[in-house]
N, C-alpha and C positions, 0 to 999 in steps of 0.2 A: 504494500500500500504506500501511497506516494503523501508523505505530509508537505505543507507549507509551512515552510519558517522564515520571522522577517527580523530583519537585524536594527539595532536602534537605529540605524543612518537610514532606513525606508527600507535598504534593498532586499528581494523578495526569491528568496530561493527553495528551489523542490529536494528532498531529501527520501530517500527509500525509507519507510519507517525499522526497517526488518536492521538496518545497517547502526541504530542507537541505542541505547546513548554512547556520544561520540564526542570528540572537540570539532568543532568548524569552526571555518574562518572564510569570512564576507571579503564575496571578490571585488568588490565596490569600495569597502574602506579599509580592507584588511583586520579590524577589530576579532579578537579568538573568543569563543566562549563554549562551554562546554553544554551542550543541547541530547533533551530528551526525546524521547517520546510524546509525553503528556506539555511540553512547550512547546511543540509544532499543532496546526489547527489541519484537521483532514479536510480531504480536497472532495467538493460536495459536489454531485452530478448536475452537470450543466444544465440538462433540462428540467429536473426537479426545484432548480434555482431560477429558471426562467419562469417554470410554472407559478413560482410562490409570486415572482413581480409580479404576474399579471392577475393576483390575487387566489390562487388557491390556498384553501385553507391550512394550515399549521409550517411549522418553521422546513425547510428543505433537511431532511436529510442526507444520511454520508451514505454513498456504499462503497462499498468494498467489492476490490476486482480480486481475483484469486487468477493467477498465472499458469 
């Protein structure tokens, strides 16, 4: 599963969840820090996020791809 993690300078990077916790380091400012699992936000299906804009009811959620 692919999380998002954003680093204090904005920049916006994808991390394999299977691969943490781990140390990264932001290729935008170079700042280190040592990052979980539960500090990255999973990546929510694009259409279940589209559907929630255009007002379907309840919050989008996540799923999960299995490889």
């Amino acid at each position: 599963m692919q999380i998002r993690v954003t680093c204090p300078c904005g920049h916006v990077g994808l991390v394999a969840a299977e691969t943490l916790p781990r140390e990264l380091t932001c290729s935008a400012c170079g700042e280190s820090r040592r990052v979980g699992a539960k500090d990255g936000a999973r990546i929510v299906s694009r259409v279940a996020f589209e559907e929630w804009l255009l007002g379907a009811s309840g919050a989008p959620r996540v799923t999960e791809r299995k490889l």
